[in-house]
C-alpha positions as CSV (number, residue, x, y, z in Angstrom):
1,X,43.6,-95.2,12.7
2,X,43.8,-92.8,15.6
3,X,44.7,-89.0,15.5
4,X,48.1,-88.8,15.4
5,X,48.6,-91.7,12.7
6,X,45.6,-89.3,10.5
7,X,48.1,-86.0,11.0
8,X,51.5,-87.9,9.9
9,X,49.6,-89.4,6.8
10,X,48.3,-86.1,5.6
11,X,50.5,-84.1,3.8
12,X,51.8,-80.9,4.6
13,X,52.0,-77.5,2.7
14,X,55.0,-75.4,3.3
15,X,54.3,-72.7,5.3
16,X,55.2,-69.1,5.0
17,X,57.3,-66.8,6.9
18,X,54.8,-64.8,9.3
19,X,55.4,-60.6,8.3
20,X,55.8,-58.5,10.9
21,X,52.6,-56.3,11.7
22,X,54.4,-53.3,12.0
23,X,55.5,-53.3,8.5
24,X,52.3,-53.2,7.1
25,X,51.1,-50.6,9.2
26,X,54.5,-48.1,8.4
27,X,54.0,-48.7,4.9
28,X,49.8,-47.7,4.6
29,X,50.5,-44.7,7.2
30,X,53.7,-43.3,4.8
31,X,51.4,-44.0,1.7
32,X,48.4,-41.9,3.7
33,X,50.5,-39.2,4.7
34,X,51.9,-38.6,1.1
35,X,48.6,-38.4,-0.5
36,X,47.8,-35.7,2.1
37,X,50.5,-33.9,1.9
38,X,50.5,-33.9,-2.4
39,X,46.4,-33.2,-2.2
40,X,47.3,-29.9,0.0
41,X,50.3,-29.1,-2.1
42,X,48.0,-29.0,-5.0
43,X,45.2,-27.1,-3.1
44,X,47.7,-24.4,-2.3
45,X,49.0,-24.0,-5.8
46,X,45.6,-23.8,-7.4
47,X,45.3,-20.8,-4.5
48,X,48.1,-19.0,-5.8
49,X,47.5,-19.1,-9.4
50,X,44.2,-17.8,-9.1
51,X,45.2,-15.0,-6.5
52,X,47.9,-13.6,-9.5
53,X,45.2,-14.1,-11.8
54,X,42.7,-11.9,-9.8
55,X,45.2,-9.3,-9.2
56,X,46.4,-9.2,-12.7
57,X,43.0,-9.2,-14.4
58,X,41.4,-6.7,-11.3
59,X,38.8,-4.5,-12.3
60,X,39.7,-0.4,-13.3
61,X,39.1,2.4,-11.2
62,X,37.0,5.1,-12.4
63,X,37.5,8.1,-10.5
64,X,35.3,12.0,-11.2
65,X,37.5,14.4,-12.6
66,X,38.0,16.9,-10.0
67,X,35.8,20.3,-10.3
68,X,32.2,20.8,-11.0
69,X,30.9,18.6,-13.7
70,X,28.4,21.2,-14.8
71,X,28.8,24.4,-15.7
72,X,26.6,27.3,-17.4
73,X,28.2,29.0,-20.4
74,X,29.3,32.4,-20.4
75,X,27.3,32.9,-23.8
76,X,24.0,30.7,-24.0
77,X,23.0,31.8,-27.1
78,X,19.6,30.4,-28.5
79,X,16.5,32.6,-29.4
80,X,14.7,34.2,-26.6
81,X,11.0,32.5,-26.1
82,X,7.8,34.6,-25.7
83,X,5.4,34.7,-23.1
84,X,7.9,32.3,-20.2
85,X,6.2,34.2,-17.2
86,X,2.6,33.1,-17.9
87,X,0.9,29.8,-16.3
88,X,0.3,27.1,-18.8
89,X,-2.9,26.1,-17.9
90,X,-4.2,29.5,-16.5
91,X,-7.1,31.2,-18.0
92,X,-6.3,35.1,-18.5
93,X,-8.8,37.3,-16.9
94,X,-10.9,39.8,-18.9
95,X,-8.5,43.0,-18.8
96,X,-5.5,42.9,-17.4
97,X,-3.9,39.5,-18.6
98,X,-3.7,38.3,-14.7
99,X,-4.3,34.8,-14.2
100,X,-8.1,34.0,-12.8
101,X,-8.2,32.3,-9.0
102,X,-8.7,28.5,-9.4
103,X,-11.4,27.4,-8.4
104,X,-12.2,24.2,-5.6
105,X,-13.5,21.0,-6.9
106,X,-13.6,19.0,-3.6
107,X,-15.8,18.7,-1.0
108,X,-15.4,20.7,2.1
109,X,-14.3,18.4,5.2
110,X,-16.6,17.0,7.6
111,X,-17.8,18.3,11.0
112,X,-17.3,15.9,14.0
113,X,-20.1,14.7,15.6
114,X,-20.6,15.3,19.0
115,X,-20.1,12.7,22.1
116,X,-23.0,10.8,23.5
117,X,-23.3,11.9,26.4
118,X,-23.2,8.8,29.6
119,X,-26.4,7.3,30.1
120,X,-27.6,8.1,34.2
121,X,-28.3,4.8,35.2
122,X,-27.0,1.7,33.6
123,X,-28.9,-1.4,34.1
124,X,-27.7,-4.9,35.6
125,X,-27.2,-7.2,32.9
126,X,-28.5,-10.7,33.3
127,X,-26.3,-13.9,33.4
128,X,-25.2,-14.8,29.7
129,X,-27.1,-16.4,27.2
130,X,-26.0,-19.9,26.4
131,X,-24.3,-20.1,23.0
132,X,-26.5,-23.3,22.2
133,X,-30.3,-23.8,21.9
134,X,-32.6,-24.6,25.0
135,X,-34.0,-28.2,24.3
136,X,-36.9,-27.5,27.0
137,X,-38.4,-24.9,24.4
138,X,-39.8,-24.6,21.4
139,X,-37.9,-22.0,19.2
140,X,-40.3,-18.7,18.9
141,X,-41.4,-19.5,15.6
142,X,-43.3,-22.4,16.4
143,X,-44.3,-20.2,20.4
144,X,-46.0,-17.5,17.8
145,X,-47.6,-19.9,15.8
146,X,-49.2,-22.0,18.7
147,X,-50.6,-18.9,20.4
148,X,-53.8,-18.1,20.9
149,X,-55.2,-15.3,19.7
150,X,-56.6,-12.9,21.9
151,X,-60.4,-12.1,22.2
């Protein structure tokens, strides 16, 4: 059997009408924009429910009543205390019932010392010391030790 006897002998399934493209494209874009539009309807009524509610449930305004919220009475009344215009802590001198001077518990200040005065000449300083150890010599400890002692 060749090709074409192979493709009359098999059968055939019926085949569908092809849908247009556009169709299916209308439809999901409508769908889409609906769902927006339903989601942002919903957004904005949740908005203006709870604007009312904050303006109906706001918080009260307390406001001073206007004039001076203190004032002294024109009768006090109450006992009269001895003895007001003493110090509390104050000893009372020998004989006239005036307060004794205090007295000063603290150091006095310091005195400034006085500036060095500039040294005449200054001497030339040598080149730096290295920060690490010269190999070549023996550390002092060992120059001491070795020494000779003098005769």
């Amino acid at each position: 059997m060749n090709e074409g006897e192979e493709a009359q002998a098999r059968p055939t399934l019926p085949r569908r009408p092809a849908k247009p493209e556009s169709a299916g494209i209308a439809g999901r874009l409508i769908v889409a924009v609906l769902t927006v539009a339903a989601f942002g309807g919903g957004v904005w009524f949740a908005y203006q429910e709870g604007y009312k509610a904050g303006a109906k449930h706001s918080p009260l305004l307390v406001k001073a009543a206007d004039g001076p919220s203190k004032v002294a009475p024109d009768n006090p009344g109450g006992m009269t205390v001895p003895h007001q215009d003493k110090a509390v802590f104050g000893t009372l001198a020998k004989g006239g019932g005036a307060v004794a001077s205090s007295e000063i518990v603290r150091p006095p200040p310091e005195e400034p010392m006085p500036k060095p005065e500039p040294a005449a000449e200054a001497k030339p300083v040598g080149p730096p010391r290295p920060l690490t150890p010269d190999l070549d010599r023996p550390p002092p400890s060992q120059v001491a030790a070795t020494a000779p002692a003098p005769a």
